[in-house]
MOPAC internal coordinates of N, CA, C and O (Angstrom, degrees):
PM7 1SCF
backbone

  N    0.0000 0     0.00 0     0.00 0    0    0    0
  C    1.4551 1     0.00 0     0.00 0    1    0    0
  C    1.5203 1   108.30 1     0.00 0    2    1    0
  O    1.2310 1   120.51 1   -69.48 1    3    2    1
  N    1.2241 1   116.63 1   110.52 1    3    2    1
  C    1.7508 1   123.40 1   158.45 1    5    3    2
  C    0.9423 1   122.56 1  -111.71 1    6    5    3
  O    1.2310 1   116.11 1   -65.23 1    7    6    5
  N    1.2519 1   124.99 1   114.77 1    7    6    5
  C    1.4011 1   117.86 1   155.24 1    9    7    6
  C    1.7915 1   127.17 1  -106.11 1   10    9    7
  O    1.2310 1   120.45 1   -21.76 1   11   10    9
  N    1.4380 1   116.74 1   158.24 1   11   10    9
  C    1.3419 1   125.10 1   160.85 1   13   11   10
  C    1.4811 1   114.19 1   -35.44 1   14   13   11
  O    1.2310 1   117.42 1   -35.46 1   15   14   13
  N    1.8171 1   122.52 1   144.54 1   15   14   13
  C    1.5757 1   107.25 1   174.70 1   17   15   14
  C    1.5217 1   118.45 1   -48.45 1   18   17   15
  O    1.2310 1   127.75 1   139.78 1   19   18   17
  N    1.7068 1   102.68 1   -40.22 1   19   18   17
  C    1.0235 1   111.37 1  -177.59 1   21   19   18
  C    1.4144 1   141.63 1   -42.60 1   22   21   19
  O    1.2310 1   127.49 1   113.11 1   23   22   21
  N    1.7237 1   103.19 1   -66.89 1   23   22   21
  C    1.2039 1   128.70 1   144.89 1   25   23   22
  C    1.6413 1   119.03 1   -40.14 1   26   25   23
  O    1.2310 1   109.11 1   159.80 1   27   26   25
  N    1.3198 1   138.00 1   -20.20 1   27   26   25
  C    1.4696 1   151.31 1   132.16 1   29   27   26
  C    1.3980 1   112.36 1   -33.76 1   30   29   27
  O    1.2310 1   127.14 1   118.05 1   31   30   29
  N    1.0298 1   103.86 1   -61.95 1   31   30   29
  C    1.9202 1   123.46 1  -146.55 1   33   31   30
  C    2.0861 1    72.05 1   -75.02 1   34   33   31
  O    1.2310 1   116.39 1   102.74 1   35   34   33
  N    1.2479 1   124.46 1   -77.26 1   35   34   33
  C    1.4354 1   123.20 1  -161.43 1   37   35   34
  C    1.5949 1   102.91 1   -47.55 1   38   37   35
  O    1.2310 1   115.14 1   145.18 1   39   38   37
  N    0.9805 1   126.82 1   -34.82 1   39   38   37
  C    1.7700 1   127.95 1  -171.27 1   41   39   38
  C    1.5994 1   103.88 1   -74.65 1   42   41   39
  O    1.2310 1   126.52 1   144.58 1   43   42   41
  N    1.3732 1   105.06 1   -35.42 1   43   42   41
  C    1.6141 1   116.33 1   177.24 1   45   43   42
  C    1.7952 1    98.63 1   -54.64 1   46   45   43
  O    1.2310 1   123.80 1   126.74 1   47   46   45
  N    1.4817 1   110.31 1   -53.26 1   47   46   45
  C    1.2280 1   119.98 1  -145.11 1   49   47   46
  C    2.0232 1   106.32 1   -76.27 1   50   49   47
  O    1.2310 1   132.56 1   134.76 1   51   50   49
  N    1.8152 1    93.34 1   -45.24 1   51   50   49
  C    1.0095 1   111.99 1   161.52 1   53   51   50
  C    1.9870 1   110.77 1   -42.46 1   54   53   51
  O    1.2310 1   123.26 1   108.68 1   55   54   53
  N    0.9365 1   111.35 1   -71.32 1   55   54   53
  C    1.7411 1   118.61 1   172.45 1   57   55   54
  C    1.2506 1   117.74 1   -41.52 1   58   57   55
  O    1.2310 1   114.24 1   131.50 1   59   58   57
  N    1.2683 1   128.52 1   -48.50 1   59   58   57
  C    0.9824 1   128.74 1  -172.68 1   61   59   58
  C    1.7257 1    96.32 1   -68.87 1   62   61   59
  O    1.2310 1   121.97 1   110.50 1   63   62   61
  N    1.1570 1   113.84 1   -69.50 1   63   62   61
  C    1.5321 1   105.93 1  -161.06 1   65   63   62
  C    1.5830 1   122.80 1   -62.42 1   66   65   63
  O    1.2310 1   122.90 1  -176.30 1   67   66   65
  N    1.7823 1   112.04 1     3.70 1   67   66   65
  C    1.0472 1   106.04 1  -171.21 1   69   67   66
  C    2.0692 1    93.68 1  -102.90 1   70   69   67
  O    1.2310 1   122.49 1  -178.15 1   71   70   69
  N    1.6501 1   112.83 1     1.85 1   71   70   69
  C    1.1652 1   113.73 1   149.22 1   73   71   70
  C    1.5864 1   140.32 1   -27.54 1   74   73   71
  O    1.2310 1   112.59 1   -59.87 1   75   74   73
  N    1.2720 1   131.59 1   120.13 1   75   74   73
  C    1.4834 1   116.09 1  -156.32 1   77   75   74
  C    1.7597 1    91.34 1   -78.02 1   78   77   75
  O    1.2310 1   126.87 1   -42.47 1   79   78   77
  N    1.9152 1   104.39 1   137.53 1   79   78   77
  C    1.5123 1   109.46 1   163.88 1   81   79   78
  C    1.6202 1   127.89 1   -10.40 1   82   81   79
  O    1.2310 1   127.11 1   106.61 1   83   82   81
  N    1.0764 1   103.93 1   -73.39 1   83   82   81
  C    1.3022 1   120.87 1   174.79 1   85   83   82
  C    1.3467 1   131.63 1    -6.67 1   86   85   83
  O    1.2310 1   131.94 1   120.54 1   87   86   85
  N    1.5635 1    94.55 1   -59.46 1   87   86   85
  C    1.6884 1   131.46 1   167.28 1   89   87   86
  C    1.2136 1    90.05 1   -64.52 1   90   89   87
  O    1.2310 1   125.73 1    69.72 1   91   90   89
  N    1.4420 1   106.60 1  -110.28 1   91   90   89
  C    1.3378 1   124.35 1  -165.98 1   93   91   90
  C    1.3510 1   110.66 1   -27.46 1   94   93   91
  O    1.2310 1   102.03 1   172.55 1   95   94   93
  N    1.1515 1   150.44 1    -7.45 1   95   94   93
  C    1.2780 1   128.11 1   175.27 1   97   95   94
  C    1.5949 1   113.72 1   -84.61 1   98   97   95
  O    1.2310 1   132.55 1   147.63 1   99   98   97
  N    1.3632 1    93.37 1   -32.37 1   99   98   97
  C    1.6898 1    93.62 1   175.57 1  101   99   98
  C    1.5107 1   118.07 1   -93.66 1  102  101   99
  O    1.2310 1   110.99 1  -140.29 1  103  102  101
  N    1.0644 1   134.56 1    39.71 1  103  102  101
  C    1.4321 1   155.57 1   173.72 1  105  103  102
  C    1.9843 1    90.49 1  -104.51 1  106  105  103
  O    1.2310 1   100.52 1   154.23 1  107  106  105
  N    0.9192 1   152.95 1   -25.77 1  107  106  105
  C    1.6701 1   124.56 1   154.68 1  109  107  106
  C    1.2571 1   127.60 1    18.94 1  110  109  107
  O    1.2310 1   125.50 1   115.43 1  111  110  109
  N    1.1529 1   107.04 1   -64.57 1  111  110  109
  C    1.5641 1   116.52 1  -163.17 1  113  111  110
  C    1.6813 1   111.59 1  -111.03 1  114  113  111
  O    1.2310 1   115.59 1  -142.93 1  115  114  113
  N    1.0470 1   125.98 1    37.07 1  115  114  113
  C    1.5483 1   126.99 1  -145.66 1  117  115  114
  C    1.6675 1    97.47 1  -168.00 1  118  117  115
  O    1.2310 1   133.75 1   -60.34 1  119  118  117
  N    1.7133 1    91.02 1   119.66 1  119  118  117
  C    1.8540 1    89.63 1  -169.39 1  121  119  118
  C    1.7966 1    87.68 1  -100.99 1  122  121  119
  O    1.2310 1   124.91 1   -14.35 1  123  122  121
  N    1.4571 1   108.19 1   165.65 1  123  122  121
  C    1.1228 1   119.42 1   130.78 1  125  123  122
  C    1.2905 1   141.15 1  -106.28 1  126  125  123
  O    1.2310 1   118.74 1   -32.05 1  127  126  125
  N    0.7786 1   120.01 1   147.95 1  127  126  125
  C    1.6636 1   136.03 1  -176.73 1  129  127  126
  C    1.4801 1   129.44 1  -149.13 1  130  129  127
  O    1.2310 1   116.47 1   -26.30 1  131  130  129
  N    1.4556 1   124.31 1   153.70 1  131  130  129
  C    1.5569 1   135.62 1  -128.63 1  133  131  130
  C    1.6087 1    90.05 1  -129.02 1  134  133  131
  O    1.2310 1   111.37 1   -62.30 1  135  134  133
  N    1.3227 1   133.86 1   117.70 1  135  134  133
  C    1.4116 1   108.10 1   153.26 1  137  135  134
  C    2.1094 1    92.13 1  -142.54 1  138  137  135
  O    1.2310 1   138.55 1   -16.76 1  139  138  137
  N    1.1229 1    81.66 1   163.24 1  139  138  137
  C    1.8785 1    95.56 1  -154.51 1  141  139  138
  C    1.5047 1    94.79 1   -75.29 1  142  141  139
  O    1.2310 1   100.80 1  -179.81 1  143  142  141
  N    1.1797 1   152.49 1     0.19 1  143  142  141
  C    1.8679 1   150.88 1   138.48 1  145  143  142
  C    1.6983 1    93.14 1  -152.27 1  146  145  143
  O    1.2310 1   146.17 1   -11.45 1  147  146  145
  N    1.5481 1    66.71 1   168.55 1  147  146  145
  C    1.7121 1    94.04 1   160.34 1  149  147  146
  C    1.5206 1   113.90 1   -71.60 1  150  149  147
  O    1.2310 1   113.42 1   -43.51 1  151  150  149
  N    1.2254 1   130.04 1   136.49 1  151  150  149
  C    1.7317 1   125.43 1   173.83 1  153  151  150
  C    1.9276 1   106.25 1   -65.18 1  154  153  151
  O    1.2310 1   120.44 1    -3.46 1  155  154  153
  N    1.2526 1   116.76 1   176.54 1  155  154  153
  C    1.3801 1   111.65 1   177.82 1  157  155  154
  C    1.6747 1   100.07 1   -88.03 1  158  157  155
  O    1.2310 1   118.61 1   144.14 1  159  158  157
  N    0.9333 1   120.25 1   -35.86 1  159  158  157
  C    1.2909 1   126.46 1   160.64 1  161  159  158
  C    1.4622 1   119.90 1   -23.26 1  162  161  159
  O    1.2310 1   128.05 1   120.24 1  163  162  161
  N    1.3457 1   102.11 1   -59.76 1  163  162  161
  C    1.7567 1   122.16 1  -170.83 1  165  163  162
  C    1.4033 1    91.97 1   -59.58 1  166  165  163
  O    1.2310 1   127.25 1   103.44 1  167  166  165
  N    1.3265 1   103.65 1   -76.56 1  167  166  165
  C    1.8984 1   117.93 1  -174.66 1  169  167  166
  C    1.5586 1   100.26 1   -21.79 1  170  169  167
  O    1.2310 1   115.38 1    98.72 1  171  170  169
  N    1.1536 1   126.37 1   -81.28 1  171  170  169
  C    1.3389 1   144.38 1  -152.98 1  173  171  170
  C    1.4268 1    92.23 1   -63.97 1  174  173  171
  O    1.2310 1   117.73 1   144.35 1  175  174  173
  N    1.2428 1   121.93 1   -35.65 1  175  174  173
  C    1.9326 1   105.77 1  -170.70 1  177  175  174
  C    2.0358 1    96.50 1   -71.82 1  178  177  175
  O    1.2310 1   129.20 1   151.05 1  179  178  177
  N    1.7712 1    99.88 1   -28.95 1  179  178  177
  C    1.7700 1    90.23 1  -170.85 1  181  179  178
  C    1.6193 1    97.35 1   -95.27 1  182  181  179
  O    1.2310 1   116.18 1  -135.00 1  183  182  181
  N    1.3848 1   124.87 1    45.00 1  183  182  181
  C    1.7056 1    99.86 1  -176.27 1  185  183  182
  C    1.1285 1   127.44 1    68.44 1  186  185  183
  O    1.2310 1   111.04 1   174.30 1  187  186  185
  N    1.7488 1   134.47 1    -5.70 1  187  186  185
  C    1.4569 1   105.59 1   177.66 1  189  187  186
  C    1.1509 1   114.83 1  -110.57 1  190  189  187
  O    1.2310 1   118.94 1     5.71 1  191  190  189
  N    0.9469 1   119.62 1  -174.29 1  191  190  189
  C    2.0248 1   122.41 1  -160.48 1  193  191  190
  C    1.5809 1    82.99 1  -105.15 1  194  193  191
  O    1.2310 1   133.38 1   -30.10 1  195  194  193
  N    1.7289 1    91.74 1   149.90 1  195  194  193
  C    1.5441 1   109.73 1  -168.80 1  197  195  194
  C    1.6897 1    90.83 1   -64.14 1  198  197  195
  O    1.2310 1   139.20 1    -8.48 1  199  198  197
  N    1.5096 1    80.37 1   171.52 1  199  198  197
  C    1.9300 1   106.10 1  -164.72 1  201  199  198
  C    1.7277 1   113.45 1    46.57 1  202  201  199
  O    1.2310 1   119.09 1  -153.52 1  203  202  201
  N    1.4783 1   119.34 1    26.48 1  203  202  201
  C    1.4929 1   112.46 1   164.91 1  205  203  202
  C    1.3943 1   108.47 1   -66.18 1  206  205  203
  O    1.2310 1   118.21 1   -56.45 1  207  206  205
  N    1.2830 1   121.02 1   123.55 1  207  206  205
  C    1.3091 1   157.92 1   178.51 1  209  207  206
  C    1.7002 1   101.32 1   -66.54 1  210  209  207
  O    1.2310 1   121.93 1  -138.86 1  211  210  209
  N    1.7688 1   113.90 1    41.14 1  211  210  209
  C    1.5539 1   111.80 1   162.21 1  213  211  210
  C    1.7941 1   117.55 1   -66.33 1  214  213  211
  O    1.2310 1   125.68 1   -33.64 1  215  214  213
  N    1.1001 1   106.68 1   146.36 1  215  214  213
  C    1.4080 1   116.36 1  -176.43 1  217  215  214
  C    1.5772 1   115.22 1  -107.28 1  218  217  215
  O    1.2310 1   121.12 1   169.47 1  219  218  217
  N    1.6110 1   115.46 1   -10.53 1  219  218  217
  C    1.2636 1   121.07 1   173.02 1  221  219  218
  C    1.3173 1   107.21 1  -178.90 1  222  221  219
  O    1.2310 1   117.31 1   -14.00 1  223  222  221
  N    1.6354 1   122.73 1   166.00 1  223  222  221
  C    1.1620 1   123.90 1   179.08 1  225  223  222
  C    1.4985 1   103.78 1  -156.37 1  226  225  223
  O    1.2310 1   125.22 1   -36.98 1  227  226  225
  N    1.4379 1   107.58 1   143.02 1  227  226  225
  C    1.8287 1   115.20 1  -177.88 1  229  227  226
  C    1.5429 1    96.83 1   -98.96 1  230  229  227
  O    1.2310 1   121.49 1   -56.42 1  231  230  229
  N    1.3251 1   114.76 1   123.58 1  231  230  229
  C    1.5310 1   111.90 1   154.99 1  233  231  230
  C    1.4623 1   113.38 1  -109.87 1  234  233  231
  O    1.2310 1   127.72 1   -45.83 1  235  234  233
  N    1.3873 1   102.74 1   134.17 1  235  234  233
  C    2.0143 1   101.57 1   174.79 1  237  235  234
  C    1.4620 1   100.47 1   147.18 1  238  237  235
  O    1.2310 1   123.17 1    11.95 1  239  238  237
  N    1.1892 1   111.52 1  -168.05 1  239  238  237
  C    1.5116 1   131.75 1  -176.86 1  241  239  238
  C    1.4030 1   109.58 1   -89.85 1  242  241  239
  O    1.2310 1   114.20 1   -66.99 1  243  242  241
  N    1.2492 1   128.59 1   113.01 1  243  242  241
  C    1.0516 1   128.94 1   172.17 1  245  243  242
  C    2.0327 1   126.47 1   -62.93 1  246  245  243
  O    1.2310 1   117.20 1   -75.28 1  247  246  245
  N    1.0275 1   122.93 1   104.72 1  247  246  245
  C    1.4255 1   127.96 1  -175.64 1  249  247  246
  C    1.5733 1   113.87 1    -3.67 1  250  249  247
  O    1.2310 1   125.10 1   105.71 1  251  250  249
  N    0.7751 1   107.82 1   -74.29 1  251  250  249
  C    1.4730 1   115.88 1  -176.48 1  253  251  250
  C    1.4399 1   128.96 1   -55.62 1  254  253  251
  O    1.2310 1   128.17 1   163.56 1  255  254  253
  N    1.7970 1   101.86 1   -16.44 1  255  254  253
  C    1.1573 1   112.31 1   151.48 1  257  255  254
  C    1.9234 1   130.51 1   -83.71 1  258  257  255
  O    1.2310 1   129.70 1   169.04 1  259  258  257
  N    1.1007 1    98.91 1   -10.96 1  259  258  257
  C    1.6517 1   101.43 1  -170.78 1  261  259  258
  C    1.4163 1    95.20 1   -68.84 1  262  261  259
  O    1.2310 1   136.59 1   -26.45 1  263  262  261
  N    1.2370 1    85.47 1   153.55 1  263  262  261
  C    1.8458 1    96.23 1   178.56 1  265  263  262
  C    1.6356 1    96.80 1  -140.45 1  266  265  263
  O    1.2310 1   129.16 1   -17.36 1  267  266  265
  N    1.2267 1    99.96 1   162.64 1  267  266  265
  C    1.7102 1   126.56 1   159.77 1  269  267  266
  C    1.8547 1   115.02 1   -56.78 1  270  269  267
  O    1.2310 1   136.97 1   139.92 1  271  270  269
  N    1.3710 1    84.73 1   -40.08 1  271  270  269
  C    2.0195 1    90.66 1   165.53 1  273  271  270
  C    1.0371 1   123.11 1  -103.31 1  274  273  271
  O    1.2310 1   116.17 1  -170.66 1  275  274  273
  N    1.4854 1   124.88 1     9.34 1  275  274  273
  C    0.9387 1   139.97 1   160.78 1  277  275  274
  C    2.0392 1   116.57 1   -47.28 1  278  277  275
  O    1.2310 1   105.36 1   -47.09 1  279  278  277
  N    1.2013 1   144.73 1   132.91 1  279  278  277
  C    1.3758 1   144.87 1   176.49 1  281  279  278
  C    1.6299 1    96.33 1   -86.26 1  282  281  279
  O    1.2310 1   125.37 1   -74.47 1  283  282  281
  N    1.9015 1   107.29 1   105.53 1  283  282  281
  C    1.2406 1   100.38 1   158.20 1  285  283  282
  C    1.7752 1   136.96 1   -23.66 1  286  285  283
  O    1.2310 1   115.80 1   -74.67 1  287  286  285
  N    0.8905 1   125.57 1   105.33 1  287  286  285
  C    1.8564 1   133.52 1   145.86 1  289  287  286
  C    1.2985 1   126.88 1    -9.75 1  290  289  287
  O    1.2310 1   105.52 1   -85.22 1  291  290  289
  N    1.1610 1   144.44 1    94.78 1  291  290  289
  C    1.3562 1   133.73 1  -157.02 1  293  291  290
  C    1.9826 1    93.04 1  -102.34 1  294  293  291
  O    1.2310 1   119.84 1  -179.17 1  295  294  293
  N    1.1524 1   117.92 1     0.83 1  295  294  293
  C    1.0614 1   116.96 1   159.94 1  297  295  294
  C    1.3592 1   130.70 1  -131.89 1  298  297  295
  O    1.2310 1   119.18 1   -45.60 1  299  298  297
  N    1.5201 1   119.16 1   134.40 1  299  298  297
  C    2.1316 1   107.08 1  -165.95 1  301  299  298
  C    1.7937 1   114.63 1   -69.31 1  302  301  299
  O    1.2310 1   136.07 1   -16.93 1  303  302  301
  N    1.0474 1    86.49 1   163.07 1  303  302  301
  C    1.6420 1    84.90 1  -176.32 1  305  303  302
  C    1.7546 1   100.43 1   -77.51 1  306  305  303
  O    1.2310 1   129.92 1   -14.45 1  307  306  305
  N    1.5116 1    98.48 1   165.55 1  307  306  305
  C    1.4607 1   106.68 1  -149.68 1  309  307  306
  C    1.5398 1   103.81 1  -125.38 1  310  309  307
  O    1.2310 1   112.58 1   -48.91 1  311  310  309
  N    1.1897 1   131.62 1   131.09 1  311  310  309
  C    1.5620 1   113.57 1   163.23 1  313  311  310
  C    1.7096 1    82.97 1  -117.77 1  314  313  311
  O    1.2310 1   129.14 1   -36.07 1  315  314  313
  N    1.2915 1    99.98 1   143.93 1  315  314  313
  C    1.6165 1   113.23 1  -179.86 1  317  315  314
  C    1.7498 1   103.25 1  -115.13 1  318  317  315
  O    1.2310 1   122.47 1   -40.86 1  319  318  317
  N    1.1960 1   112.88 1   139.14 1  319  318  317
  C    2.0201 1   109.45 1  -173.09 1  321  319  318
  C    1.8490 1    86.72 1  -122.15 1  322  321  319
  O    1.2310 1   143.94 1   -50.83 1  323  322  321
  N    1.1920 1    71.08 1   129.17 1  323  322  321
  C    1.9853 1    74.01 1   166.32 1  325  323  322
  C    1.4637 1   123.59 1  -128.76 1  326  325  323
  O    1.2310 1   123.32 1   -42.45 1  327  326  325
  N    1.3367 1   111.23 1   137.55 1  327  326  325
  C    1.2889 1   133.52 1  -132.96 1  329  327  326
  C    1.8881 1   102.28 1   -72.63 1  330  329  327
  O    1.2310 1   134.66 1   108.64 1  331  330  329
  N    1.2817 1    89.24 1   -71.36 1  331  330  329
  C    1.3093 1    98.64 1  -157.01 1  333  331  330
  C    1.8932 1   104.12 1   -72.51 1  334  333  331
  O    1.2310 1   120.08 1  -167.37 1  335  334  333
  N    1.1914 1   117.45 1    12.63 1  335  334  333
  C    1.7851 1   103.55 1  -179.47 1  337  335  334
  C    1.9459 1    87.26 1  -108.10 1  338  337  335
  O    1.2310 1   121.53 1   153.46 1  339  338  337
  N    1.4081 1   114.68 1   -26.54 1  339  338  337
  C    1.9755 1   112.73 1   178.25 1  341  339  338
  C    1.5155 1    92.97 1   -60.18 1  342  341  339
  O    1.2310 1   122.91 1   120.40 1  343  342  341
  N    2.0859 1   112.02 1   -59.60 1  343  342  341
  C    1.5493 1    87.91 1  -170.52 1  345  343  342
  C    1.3341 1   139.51 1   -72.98 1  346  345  343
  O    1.2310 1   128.43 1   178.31 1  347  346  345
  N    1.3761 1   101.37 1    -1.69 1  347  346  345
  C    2.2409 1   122.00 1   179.38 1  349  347  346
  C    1.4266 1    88.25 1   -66.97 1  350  349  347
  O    1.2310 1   114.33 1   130.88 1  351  350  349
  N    1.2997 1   128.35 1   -49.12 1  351  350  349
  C    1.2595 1   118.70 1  -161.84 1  353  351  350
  C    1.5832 1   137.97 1  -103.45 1  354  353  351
  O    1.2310 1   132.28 1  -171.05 1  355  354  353
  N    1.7723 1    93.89 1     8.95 1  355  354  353
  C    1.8895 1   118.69 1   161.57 1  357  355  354
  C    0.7805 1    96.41 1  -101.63 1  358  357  355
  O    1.2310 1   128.87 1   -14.16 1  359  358  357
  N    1.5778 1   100.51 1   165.84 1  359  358  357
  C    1.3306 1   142.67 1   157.27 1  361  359  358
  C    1.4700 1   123.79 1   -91.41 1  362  361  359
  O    1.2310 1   132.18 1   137.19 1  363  362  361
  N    1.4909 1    94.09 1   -42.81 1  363  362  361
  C    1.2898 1    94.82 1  -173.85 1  365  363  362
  C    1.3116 1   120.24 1  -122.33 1  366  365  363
  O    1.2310 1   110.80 1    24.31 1  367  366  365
  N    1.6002 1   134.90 1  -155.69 1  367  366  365
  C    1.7887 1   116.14 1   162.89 1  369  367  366
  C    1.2911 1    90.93 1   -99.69 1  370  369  367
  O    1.2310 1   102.98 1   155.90 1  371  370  369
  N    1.4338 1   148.83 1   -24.10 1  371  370  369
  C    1.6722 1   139.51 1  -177.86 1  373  371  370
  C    1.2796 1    91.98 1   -69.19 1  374  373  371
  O    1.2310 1   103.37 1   111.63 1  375  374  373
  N    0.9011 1   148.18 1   -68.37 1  375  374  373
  C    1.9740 1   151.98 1   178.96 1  377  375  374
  C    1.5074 1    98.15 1   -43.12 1  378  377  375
  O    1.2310 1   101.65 1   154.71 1  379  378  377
  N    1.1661 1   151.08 1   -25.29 1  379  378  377
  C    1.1693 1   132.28 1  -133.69 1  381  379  378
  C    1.7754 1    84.80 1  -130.23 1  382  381  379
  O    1.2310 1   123.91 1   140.28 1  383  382  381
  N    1.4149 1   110.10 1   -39.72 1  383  382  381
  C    1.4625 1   120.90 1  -175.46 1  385  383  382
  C    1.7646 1   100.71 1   -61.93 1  386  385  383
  O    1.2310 1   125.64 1   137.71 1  387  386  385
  N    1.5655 1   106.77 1   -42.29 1  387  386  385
  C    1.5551 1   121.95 1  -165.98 1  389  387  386
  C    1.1802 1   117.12 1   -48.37 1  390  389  387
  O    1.2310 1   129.79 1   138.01 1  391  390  389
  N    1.9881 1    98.73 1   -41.99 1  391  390  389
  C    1.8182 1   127.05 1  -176.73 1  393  391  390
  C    1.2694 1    76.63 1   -47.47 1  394  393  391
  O    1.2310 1   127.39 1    86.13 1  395  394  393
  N    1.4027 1   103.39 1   -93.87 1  395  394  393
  C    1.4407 1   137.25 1  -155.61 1  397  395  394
  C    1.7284 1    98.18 1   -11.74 1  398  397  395
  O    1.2310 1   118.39 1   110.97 1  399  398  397
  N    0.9639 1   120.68 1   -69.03 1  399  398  397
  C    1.2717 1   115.01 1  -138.89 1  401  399  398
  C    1.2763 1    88.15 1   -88.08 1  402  401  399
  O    1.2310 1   104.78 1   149.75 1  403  402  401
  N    1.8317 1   145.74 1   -30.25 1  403  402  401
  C    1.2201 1   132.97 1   142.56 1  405  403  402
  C    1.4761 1   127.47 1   -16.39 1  406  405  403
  O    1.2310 1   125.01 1   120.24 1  407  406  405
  N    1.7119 1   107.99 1   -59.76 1  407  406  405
  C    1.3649 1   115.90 1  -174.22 1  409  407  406
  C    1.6114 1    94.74 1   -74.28 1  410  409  407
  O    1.2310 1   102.20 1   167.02 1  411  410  409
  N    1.0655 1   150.16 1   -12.98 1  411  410  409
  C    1.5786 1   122.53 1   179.61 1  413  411  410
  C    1.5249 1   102.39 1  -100.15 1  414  413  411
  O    1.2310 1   132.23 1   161.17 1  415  414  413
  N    1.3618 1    93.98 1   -18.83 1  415  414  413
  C    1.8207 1    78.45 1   176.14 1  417  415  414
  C    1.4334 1   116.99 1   -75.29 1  418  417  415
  O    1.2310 1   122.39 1   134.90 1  419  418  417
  N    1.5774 1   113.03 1   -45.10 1  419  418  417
  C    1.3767 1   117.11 1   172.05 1  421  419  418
  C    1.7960 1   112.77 1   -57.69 1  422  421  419
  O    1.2310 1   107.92 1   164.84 1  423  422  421
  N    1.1457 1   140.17 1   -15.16 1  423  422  421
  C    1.0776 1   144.43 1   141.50 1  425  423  422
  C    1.5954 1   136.86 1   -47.25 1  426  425  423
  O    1.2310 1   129.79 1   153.22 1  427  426  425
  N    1.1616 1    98.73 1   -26.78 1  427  426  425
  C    1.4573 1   120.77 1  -155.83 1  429  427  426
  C    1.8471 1   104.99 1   -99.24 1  430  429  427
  O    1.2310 1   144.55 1   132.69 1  431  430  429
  N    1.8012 1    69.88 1   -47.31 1  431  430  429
  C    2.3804 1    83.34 1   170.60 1  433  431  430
  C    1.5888 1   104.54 1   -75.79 1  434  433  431
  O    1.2310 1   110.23 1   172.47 1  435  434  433
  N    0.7563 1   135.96 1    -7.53 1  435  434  433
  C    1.4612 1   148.16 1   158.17 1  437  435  434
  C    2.1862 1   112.00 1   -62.32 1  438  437  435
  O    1.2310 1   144.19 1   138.19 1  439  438  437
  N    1.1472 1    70.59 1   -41.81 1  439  438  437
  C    2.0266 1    72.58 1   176.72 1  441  439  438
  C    1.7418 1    96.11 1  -104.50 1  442  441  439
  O    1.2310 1   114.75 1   156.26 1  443  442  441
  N    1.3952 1   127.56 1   -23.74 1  443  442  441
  C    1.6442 1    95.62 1  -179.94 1  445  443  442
  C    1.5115 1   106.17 1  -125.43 1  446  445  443
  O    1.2310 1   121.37 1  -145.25 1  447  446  445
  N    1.2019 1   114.98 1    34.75 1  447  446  445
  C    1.2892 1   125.54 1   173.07 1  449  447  446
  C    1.6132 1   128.59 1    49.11 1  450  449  447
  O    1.2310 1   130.27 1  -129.02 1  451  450  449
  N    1.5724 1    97.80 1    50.98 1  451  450  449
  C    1.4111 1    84.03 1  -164.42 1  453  451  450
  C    1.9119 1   102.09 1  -100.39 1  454  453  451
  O    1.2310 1   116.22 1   -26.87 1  455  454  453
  N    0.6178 1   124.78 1   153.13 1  455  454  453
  C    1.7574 1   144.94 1  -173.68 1  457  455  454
  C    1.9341 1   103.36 1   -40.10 1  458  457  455
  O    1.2310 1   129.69 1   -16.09 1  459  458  457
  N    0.9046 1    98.91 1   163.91 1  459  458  457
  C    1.7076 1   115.10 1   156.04 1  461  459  458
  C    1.5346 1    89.70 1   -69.67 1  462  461  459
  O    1.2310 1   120.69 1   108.39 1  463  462  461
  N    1.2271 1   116.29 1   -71.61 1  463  462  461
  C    1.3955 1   119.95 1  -141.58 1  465  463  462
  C    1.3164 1    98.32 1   -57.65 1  466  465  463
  O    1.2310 1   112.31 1   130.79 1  467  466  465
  N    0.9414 1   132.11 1   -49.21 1  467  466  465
  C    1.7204 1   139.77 1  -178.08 1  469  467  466
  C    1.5716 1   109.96 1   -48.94 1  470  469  467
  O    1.2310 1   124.62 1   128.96 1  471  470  469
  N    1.3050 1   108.73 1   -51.04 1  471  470  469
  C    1.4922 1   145.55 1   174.12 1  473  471  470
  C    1.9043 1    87.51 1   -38.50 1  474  473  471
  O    1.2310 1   127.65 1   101.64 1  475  474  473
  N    1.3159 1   102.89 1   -78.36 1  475  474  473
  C    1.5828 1   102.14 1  -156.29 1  477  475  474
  C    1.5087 1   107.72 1   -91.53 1  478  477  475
  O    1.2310 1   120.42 1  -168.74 1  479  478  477
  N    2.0748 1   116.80 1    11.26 1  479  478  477
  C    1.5141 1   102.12 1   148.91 1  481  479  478
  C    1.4405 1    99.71 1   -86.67 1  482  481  479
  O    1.2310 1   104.42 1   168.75 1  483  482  481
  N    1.0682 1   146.37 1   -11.25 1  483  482  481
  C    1.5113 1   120.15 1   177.59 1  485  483  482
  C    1.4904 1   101.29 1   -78.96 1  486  485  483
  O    1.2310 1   110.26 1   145.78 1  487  486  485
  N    1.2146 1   135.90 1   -34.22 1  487  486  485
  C    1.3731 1   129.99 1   179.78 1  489  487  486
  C    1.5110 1   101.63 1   110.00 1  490  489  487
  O    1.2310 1   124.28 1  -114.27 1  491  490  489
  N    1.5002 1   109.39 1    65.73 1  491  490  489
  C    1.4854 1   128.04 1  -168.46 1  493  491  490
  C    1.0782 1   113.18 1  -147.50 1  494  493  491
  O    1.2310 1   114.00 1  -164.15 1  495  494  493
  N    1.5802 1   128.95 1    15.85 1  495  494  493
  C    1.1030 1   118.54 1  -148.54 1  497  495  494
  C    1.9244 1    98.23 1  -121.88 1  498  497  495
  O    1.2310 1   120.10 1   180.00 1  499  498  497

C-alpha cells in the first residue's frame, strides 16, 4: 500500500474524525502530524533498535501531569503518525485508515491517561 503525502494527510484526517467524541474532544491542545518514519536518531533517543517499525509517537506533557506550577510549553504536544511502517503493513486504504486511527488514539491515551481497559471498551485495544 502507497499512498501520496497527500492522500496520507486525508486518511489521517478521515481517522481521526471517525475517533469516538470523547477522545477527540480533548485533543485542543495537541497537533497531529505525518512524517514518513521515525529518524534513527529518534529510535535510539526512545530505546528501539534502528528500523523499529513504530507507527506513532506522543511528544509533550502528559495531562495528568500539568500543573498550575507547571512553566507554560512554548510548544503543543505532538502525536507524530508515520507513514511508510502503517503502509508496509496494509493492504488496503480501509486497513490502513483502521491503523491510523488506532495509532492516534493509542497516542492520544498516552497524553490523557486513559486505561487499557477503557482503551479496549471502545474497541481499541
Amino acid at each position: 500500500m502507497k499512498l501520496t503525502r497527500k492522500e496520507f494527510d486525508k486518511a489521517v484526517l478521515r481517522a481521526y474524525n471517525r475517533i469516538p467524541a470523547e477522545i477527540r474532544n480533548r485533543m485542543e491542545n495537541v497537533v497531529v502530524t505525518v512524517k514518513k518514519r521515525p529518524s534513527g536518531k529518534m529510535l535510539q533517543e526512545l530505546g528501539y533498535p534502528p528500523n523499529e517499525p513504530i507507527l506513532g509517537l506522543y511528544d509533550g506533557v502528559a495531562l495528568q501531569d500539568h500543573s498550575f506550577f507547571s512553566s507554560p510549553s512554548l510548544r503543543p504536544d505532538t502525536i507524530t503518525v508515520f507513514q511508510e511502517p502503517l503502509e508496509e503493513m496494509c493492504d488496503s486504504l480501509a486497513e490502513l485508515e483502521r491503523e491510523i486511527e488506532i495509532t492516534v488514539v493509542h497516542e492520544v491515551a498516552h497524553f490523557l491517561g486513559i486505561s487499557d481497559a477503557r482503551l479496549e471498551e471502545l474497541g481499541y485495544g
